[in-house]
Structures are given as C-alpha cells and as structure tokens.
gemmi code that builds the backbone of each chain (N, CA, C; Angstrom):
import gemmi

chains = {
    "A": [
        ("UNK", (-17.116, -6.012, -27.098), (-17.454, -5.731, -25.707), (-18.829, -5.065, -25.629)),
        ("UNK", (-19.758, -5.334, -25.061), (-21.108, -4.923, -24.581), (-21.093, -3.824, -24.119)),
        ("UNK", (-22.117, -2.816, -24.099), (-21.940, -1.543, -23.437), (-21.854, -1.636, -21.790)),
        ("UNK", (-22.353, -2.411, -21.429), (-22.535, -3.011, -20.163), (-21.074, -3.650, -19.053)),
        ("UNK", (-20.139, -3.248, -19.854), (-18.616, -3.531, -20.054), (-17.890, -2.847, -19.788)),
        ("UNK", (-16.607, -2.716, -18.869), (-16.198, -1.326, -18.992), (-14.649, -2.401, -18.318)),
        ("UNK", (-13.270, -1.658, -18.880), (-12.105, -1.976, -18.440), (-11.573, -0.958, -17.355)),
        ("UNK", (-11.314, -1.568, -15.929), (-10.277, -0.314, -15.149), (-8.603, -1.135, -15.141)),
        ("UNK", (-7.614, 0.059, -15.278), (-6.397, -0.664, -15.049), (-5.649, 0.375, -14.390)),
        ("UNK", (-4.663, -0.218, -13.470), (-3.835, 0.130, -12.381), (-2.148, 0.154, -13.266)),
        ("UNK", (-1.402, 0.572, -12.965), (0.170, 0.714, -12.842), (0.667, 1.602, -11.662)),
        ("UNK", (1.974, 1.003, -11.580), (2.898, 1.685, -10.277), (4.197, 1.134, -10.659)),
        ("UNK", (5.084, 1.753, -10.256), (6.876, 1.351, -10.365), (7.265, 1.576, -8.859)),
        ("UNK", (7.569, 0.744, -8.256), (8.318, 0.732, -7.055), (10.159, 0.264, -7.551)),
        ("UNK", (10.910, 1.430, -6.637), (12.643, 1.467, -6.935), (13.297, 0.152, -6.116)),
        ("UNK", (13.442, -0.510, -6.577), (14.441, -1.766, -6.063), (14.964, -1.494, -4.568)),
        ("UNK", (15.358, -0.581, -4.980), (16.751, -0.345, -4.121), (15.711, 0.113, -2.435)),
        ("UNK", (14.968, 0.976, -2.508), (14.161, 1.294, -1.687), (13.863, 0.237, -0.970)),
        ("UNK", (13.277, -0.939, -1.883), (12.452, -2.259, -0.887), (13.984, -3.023, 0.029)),
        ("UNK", (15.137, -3.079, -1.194), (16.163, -3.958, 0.137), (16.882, -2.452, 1.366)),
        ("UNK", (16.470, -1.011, 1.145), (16.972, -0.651, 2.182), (15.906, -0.782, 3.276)),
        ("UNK", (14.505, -1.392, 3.246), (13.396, -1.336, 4.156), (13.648, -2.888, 4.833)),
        ("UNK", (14.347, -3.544, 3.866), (14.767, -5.251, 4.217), (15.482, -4.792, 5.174)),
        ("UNK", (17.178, -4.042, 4.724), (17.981, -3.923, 5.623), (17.989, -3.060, 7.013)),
        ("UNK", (16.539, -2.542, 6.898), (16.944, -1.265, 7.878), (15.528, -2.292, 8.855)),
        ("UNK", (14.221, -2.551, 8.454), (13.289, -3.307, 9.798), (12.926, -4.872, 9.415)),
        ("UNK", (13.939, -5.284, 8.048), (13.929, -6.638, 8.601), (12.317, -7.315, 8.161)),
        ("UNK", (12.278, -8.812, 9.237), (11.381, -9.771, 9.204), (10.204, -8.493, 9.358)),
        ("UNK", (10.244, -7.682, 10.085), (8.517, -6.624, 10.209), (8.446, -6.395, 8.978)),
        ("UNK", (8.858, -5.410, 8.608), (9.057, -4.641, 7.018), (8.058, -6.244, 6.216)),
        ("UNK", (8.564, -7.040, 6.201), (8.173, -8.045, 5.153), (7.017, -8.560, 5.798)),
        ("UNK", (6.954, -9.163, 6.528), (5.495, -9.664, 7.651), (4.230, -8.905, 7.359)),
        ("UNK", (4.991, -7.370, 7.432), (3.188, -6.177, 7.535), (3.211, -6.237, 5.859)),
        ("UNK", (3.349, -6.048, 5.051), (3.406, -6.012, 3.775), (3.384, -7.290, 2.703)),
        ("UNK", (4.134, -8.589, 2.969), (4.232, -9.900, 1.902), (3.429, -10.914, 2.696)),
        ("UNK", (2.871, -11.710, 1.821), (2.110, -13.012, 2.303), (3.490, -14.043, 1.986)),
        ("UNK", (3.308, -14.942, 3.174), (4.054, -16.092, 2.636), (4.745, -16.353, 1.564)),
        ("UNK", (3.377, -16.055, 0.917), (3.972, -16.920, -0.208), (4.625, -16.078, -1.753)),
        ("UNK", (4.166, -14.764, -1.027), (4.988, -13.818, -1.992), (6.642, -14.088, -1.593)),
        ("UNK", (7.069, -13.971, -0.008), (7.795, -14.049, -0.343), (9.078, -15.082, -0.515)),
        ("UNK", (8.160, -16.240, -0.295), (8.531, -17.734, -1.040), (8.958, -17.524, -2.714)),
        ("UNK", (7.592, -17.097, -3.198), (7.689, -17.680, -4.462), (8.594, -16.276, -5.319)),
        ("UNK", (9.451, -15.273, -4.971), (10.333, -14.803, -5.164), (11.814, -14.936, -4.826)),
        ("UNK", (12.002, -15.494, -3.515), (12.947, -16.080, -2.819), (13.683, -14.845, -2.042)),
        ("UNK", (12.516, -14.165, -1.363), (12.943, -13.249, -1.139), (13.903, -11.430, -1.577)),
        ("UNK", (13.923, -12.071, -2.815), (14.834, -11.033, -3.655), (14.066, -9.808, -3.754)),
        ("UNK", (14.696, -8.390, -3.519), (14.025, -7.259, -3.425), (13.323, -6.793, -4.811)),
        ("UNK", (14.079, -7.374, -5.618), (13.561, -6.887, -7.152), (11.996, -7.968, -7.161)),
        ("UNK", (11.778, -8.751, -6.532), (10.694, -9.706, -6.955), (9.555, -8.874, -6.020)),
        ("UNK", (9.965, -8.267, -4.873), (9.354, -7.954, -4.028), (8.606, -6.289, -4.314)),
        ("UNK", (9.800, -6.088, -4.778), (9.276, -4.578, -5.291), (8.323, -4.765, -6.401)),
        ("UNK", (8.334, -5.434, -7.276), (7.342, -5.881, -8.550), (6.419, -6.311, -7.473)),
        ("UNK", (6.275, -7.275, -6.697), (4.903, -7.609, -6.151), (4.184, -6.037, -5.501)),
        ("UNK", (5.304, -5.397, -4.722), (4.830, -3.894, -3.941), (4.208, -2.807, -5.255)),
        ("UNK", (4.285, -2.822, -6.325), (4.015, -2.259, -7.586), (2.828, -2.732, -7.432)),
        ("UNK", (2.508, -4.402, -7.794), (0.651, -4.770, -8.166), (0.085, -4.334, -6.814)),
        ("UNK", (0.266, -4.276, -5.831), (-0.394, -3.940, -4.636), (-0.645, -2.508, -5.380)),
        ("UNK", (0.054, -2.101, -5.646), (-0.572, -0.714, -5.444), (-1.100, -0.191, -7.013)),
        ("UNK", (-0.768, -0.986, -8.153), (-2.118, -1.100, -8.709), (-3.077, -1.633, -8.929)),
        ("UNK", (-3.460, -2.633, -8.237), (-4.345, -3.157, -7.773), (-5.241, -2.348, -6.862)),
        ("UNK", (-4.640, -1.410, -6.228), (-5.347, 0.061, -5.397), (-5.807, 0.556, -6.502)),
        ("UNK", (-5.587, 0.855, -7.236), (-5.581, 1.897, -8.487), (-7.062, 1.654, -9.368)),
        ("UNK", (-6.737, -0.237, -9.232), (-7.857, -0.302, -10.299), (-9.331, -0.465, -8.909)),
        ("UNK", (-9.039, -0.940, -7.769), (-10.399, -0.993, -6.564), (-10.677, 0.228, -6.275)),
        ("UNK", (-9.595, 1.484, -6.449), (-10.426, 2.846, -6.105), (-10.973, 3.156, -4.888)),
        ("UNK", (-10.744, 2.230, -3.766), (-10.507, 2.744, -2.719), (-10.493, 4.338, -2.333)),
        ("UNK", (-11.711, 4.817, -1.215), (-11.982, 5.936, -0.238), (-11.727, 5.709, 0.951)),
        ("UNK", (-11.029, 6.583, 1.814), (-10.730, 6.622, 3.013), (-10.262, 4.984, 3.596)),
        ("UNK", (-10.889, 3.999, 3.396), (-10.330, 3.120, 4.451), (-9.661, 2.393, 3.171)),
        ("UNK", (-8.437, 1.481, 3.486), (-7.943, 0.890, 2.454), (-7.762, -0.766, 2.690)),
        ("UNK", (-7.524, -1.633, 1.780), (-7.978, -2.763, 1.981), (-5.862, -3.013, 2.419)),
        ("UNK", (-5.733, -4.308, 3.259), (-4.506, -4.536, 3.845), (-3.576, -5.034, 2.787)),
        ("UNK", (-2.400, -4.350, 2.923), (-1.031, -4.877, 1.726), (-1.483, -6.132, 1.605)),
        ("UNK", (-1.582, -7.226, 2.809), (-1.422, -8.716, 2.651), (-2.439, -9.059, 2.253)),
        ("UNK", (-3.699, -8.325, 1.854), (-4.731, -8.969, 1.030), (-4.999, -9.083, -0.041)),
        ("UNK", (-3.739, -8.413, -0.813), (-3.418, -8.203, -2.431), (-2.618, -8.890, -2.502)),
        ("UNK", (-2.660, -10.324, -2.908), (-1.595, -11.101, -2.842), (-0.932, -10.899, -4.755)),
        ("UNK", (0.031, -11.588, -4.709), (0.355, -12.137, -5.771), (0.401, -13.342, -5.677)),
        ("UNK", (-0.102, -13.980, -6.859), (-0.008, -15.462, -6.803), (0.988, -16.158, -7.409)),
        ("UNK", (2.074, -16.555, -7.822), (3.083, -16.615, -8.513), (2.860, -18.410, -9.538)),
        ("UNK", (2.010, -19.141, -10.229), (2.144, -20.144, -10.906), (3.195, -20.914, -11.730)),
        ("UNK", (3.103, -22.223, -11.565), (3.877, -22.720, -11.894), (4.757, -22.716, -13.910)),
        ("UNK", (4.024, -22.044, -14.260), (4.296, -21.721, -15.523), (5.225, -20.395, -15.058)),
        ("UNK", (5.259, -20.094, -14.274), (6.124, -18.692, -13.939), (5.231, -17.343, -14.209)),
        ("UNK", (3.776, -17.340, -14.566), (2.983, -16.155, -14.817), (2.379, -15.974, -13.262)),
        ("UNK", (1.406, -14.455, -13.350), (1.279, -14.379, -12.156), (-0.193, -13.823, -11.904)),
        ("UNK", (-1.002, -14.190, -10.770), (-2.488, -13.695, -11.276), (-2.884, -12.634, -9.287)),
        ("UNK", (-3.609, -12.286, -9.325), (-3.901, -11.472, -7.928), (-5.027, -12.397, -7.239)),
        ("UNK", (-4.750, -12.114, -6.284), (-5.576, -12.852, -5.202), (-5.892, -11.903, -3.840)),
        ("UNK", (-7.587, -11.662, -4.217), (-7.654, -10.854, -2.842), (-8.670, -11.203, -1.711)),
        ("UNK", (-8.277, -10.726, -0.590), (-9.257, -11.283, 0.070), (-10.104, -10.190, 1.321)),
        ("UNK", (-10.496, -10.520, 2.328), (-10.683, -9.167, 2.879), (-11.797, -8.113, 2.700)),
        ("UNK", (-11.486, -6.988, 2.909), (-11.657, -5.430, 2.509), (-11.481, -5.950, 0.895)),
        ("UNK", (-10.173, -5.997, 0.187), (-9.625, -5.988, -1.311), (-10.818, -6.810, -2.132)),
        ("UNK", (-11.021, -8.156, -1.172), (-12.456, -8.837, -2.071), (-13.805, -7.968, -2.051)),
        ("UNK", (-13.946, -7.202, -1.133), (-15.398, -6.992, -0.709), (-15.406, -6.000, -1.989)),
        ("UNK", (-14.612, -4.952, -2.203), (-14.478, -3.752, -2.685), (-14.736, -4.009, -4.449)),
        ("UNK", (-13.831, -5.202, -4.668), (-13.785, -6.077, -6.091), (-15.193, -6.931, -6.286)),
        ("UNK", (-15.902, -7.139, -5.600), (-16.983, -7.522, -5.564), (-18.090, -6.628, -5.660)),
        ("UNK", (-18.222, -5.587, -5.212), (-19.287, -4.636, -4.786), (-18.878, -3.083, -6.084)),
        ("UNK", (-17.826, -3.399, -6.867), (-17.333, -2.861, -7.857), (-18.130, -3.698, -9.424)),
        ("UNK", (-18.469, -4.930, -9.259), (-18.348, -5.433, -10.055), (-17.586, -5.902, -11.116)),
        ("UNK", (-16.343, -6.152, -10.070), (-15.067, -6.355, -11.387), (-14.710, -7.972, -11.129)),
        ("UNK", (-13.951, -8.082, -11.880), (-13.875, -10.337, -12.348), (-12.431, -10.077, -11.868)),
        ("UNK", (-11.803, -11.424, -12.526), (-10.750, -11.148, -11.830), (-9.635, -10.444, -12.120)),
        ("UNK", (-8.279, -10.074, -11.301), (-7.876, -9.016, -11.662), (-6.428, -9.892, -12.298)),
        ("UNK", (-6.157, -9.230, -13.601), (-5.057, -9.986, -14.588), (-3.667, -9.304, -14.029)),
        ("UNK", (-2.588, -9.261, -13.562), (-1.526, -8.956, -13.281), (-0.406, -9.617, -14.098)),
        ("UNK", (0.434, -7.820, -14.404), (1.919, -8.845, -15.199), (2.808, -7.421, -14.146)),
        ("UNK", (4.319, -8.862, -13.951), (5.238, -7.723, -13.248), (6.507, -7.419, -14.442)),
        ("UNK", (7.237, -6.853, -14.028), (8.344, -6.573, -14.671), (9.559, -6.001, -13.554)),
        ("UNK", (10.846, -6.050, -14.005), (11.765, -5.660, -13.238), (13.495, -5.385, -14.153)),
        ("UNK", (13.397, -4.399, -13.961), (14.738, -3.826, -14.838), (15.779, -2.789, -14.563)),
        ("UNK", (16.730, -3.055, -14.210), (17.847, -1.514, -13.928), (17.659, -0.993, -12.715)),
        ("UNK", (16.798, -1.855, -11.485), (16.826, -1.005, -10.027), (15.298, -0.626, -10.385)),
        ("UNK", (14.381, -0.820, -11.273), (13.226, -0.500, -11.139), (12.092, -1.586, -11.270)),
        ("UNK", (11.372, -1.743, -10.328), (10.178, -2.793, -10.842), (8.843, -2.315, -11.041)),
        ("UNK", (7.975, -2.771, -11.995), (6.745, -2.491, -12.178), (5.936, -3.094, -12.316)),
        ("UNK", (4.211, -2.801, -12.192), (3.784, -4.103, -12.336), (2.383, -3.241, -13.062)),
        ("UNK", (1.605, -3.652, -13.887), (-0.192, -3.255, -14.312), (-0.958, -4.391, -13.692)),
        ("UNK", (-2.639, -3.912, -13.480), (-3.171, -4.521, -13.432), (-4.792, -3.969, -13.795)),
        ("UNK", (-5.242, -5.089, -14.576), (-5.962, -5.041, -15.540), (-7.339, -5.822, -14.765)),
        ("UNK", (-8.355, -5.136, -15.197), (-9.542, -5.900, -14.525), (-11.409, -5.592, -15.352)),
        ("UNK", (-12.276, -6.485, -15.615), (-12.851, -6.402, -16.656), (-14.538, -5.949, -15.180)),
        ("UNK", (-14.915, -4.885, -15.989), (-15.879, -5.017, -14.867), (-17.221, -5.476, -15.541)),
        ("UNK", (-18.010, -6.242, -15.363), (-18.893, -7.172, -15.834), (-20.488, -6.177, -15.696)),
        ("UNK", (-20.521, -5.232, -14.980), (-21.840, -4.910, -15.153), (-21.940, -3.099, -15.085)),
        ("UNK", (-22.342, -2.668, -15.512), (-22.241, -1.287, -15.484), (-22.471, -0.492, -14.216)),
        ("UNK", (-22.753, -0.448, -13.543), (-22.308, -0.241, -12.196), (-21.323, -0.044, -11.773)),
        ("UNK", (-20.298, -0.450, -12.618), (-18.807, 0.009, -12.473), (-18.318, 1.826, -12.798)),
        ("UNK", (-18.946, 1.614, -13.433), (-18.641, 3.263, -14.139), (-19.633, 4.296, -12.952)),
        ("UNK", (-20.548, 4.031, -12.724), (-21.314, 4.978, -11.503), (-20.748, 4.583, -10.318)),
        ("UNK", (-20.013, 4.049, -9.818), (-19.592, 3.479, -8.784), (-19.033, 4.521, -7.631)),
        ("UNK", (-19.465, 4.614, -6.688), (-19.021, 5.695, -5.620), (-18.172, 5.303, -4.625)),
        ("UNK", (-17.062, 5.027, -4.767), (-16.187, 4.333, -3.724), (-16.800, 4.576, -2.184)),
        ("UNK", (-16.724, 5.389, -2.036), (-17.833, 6.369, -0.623), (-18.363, 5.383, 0.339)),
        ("UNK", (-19.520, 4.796, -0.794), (-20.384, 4.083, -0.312), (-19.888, 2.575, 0.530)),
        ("UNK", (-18.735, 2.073, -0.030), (-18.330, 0.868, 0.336), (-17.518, 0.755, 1.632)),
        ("UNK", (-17.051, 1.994, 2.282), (-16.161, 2.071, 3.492), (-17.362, 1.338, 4.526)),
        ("UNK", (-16.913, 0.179, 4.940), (-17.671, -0.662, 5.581), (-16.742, -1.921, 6.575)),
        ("UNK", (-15.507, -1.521, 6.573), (-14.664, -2.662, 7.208), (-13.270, -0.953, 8.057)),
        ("UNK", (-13.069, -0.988, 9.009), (-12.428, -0.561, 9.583), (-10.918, -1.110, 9.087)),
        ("UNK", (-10.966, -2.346, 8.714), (-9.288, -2.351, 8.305), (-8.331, -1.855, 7.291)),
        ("UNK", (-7.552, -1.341, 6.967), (-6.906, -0.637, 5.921), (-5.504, -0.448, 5.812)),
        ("UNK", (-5.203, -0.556, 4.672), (-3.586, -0.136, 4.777), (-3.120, 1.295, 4.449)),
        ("UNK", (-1.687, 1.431, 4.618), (-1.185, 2.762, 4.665), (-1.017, 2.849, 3.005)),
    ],
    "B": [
        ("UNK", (7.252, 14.786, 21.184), (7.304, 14.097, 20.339), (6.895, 14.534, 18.969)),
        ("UNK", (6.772, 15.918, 18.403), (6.994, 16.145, 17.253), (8.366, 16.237, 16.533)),
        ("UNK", (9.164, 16.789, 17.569), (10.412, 16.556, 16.978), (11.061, 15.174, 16.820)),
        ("UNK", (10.318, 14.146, 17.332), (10.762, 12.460, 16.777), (9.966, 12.263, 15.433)),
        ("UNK", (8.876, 12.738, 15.637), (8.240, 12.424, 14.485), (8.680, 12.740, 12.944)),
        ("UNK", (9.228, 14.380, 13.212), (9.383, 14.667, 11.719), (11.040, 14.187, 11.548)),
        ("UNK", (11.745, 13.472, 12.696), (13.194, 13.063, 12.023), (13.008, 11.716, 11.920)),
        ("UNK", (11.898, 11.276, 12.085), (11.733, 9.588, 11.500), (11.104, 10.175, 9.974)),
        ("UNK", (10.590, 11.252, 10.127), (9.909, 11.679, 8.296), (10.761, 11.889, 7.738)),
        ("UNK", (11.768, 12.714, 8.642), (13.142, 12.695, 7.631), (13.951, 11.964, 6.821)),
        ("UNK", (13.700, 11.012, 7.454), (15.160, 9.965, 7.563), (14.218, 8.710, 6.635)),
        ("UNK", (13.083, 8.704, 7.021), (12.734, 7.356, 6.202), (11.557, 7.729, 5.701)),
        ("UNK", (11.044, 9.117, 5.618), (9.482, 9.600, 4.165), (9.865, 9.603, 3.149)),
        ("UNK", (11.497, 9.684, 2.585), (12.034, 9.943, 1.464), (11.061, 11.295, 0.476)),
        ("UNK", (11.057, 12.276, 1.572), (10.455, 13.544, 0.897), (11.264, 14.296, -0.080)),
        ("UNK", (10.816, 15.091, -0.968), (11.712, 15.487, -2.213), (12.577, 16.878, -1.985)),
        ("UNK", (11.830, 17.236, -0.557), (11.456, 18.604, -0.063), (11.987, 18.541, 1.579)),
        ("UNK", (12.165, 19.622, 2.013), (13.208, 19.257, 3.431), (11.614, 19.264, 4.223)),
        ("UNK", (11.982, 18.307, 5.709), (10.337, 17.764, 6.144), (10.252, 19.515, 7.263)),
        ("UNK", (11.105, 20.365, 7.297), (11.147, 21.676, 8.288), (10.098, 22.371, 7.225)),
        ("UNK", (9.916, 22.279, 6.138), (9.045, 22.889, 5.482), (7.530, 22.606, 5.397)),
        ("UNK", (7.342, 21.450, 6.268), (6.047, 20.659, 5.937), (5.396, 21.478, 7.022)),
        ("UNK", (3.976, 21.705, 6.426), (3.382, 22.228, 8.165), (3.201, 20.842, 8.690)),
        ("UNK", (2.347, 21.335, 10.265), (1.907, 20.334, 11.354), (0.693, 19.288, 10.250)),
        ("UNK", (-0.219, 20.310, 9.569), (-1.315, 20.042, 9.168), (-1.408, 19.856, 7.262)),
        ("UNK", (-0.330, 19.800, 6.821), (-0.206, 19.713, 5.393), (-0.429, 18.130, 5.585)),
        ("UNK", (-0.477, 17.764, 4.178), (-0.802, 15.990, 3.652), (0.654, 15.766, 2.992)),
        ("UNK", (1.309, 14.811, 4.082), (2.607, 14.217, 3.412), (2.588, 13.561, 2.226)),
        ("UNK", (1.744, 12.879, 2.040), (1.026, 12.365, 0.525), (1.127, 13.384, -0.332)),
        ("UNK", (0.825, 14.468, -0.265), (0.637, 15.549, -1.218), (2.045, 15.786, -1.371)),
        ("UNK", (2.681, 16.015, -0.256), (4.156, 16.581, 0.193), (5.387, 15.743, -0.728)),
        ("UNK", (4.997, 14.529, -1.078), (5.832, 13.731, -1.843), (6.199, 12.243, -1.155)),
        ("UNK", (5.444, 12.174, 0.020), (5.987, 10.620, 0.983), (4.963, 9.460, 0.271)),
        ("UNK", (5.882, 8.524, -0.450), (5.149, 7.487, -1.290), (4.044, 6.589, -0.397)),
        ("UNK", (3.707, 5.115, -0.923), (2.824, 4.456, 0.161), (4.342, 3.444, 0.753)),
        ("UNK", (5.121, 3.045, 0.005), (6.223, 2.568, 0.418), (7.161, 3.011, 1.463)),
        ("UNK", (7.267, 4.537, 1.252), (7.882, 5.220, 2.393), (7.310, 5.283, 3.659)),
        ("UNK", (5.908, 5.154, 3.595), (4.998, 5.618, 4.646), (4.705, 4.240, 5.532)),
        ("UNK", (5.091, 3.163, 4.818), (5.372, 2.100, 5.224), (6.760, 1.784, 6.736)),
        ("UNK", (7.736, 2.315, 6.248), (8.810, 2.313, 6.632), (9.008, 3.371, 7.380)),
        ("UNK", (7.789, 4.742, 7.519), (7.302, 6.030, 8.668), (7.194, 5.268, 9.518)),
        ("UNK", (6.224, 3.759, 9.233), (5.246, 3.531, 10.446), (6.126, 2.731, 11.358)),
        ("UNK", (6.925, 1.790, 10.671), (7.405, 0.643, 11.406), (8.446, 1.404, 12.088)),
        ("UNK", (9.135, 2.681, 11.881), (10.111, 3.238, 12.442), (9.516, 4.125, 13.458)),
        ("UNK", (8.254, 4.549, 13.516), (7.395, 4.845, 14.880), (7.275, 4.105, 15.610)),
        ("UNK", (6.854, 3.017, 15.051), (6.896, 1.899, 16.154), (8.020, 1.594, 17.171)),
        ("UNK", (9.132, 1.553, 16.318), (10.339, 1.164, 17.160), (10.403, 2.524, 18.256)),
        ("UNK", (10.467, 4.028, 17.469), (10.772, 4.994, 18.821), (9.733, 5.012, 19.523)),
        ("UNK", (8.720, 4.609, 19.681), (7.868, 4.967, 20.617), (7.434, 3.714, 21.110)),
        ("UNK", (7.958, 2.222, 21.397), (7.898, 1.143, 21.487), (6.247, 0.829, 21.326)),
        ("UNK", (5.475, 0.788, 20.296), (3.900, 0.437, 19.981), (3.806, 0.115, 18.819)),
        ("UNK", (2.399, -0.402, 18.498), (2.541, -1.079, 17.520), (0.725, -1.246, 16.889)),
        ("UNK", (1.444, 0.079, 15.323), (-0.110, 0.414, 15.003), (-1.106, -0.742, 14.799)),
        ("UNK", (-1.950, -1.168, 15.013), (-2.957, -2.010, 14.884), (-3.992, -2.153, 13.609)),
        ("UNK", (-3.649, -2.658, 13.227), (-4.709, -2.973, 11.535), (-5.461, -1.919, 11.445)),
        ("UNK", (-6.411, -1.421, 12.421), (-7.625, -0.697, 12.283), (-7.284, 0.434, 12.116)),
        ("UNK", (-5.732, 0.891, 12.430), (-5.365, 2.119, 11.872), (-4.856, 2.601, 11.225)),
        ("UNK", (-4.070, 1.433, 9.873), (-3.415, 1.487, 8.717), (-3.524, 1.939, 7.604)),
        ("UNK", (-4.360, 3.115, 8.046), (-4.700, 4.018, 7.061), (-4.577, 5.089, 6.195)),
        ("UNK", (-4.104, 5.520, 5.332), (-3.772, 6.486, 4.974), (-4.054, 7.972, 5.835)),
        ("UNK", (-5.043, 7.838, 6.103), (-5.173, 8.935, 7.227), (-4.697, 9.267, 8.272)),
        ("UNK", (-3.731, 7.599, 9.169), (-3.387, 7.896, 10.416), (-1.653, 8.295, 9.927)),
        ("UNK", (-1.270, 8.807, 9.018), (-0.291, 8.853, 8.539), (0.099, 10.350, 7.591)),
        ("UNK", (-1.352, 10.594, 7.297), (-1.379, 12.003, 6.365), (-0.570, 12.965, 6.849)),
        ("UNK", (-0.711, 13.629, 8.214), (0.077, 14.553, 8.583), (0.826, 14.397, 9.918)),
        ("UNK", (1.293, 15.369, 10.338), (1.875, 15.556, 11.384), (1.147, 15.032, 12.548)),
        ("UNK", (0.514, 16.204, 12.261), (-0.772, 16.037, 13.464), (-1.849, 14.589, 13.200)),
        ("UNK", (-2.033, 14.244, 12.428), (-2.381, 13.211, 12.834), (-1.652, 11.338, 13.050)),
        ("UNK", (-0.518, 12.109, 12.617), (0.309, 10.772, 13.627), (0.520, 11.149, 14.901)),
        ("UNK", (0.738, 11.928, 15.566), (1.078, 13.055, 16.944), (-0.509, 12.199, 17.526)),
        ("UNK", (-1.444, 12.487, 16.655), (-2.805, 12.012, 17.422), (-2.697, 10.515, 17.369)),
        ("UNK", (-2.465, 9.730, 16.513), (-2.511, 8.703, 16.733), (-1.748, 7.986, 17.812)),
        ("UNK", (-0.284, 8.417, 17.933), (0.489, 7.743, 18.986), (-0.471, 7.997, 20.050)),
        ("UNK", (-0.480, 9.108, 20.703), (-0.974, 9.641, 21.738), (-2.301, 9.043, 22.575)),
        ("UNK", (-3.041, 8.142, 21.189), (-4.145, 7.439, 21.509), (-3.178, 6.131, 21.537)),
        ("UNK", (-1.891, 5.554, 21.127), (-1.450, 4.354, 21.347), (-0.658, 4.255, 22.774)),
        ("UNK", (0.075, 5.538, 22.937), (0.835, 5.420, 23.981), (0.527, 6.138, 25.392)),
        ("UNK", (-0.942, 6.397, 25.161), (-1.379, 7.708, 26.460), (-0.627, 8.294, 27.034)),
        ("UNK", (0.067, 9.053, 25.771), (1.026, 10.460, 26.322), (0.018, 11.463, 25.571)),
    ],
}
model = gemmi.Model(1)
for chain_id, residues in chains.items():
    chain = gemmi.Chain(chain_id)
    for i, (resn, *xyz) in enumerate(residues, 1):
        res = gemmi.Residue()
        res.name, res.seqid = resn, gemmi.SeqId(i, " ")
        for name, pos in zip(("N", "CA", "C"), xyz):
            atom = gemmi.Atom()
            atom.name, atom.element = name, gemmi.Element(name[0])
            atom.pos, atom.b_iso = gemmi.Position(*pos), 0.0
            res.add_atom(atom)
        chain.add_residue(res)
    model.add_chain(chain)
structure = gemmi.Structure()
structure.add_model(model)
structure.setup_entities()
C-alpha cells in the first residue's frame, strides 16, 4: 500500500428483535423511511436481514464520518447480488461525502446470529486527503438522517 | 407537549436510564437512545402530533434533546 493510502472501516450490531418490534409497532412507515426497495425485496422482508442491512447503514456512517448533517438511511443502500454477497450503494449526501473523502468503493459483509445482526464496512481511500479530512467542511446538502 | 414527548422517549428511546432523569437540554444520544430507537422517537411523534418530519430535518440534531424536538414540532405544528 502507498503512503498515499489509507483504510477507514465502520462496524455496528443492530438486535433483531428491536427491528421486528419497529415492523410490528409502525409498520409499512418504519420500513419506507429507512429500506430501499430493494433491501427489502432482496431479504424478504425478514427482520434479521433487515437489521444486518440497519448495521451497514450505520457503518457505513462510521466509515463517511459525517458532521452535523447526515446523509438519508435510504441512501446507504445494500445491494444484495446474485451470488448471495453484498456490496453498498450510495447516493445523495452518502455519495457526495464518499467522494469529497476520497474513498472507492465501500466493501460490506453482514452477519446475523442468536437475535443479533451485524454488519463492517470497509473502504480504501485512494488519496491522502483522507486522513486530513475535516468532515466540517462538507455540510453542504440540508438533507440528513436521524 | 413535553409530557408527550418524554412518554414517546419512554416507551420507544429504549433508554438504559429512566427518561424523568434526562434534562430538557441533555443529548439523548449521550443519554443512551440508539440511531434505531430514535428512528422509532420520530415516527411515533409523528403519529401523536399528526405531522410528518420532512427530510430536511432528519437530523441528529432535531432529535438530540428535549428541547429540541419541543422546537422542532412547534415549527411543524404552529403550536
């Protein structure tokens, strides 16, 4: 790796059980403000798939480093491929931030076990600018998530 | 409407800590309310106060404390 190189990585564990009492208690909203389509297609809706996707969202925060405004749940997608692996997809605020960071793309693996899901995410930043990087500077889009 | 506010914190911040202890002006974030919980703050504001936060305010900030959800409705529902 070049000095010019630098790795950031994200983790989070979101509790199973939490995401189907947010299913059972607000429903189609709960999932709408938070899953893209196709997250929650390509899980089939199951809370354990969902909570692993709610995990990379939020390390995927972890590794963009986000100040004050935050980029929207639904712009951290998960992408779910047909080999069954899974890669991030952002768009938005989440792209601008991953862009203006200088980071490539972001590698995601989930996991899910015993009522707990988790997910890392791994991201290679290509120019050194990453390491001086002032989140500060990039609050430039009013939209954000909680 | 503070007293709706902190029994929707109650009931769905999943705080570790009873929410009568939180000040007006402490950071529920700090306090122990996850981004998941704070999720399930908002949509359950929504329902008691029939509104509906708008992208531009999905922020960790309009959610931090007391007082500034108290401010935020107040700018949603001009009470």
């Amino acid at each position: 790796m070049s000095s010019g190189t630098s790795i950031r990585v994200g983790t989070d564990l979101v509790m199973v059980g939490q995401v189907a009492d947010s299913i059972a208690c607000f429903g189609d909203r709960y999932l709408r403000r938070v899953y893209t389509e196709h997250e929650i297609d390509s899980c089939g809706g199951a809370s354990a798939g969902l909570a692993a996707r709610f995990a990379a969202k939020e390390a995927a925060l972890k590794v963009l480093r986000p100040t004050g405004y935050r980029p929207q749940w639904r712009s951290l997608e998960v992408r779910r491929h047909d080999g069954g692996w899974c890669s991030m997809s952002l768009s938005g605020y989440a792209a601008e931030l991953a862009s203006q960071a200088g980071l490539g793309e972001l590698a995601v693996s989930l996991t899910h076990e015993e009522g707990i899901a988790g997910a890392v995410v791994v991201a290679l930043c290509q120019d050194d600018p990453c390491r001086e990087h002032n989140a500060g500077d990039l609050v430039s889009e009013s939209a954000g998530a909680l | 409407m503070d007293e709706k506010i902190r029994s929707i914190l109650s009931e769905h911040g999943r705080f570790p800590i009873d929410v009568a202890t939180i000040g007006d002006d402490e950071d529920l974030f700090a306090a122990g309310m996850t981004s998941h919980a704070s999720v399930n703050v908002m949509l359950a504001l929504e329902e008691e106060f029939d509104t509906e936060f708008p992208e531009s305010m999905l922020n960790k900030s309009t959610f931090e404390s007391v007082t500034a959800i108290r401010t935020a409705l107040a700018g949603l529902t001009g009470s």
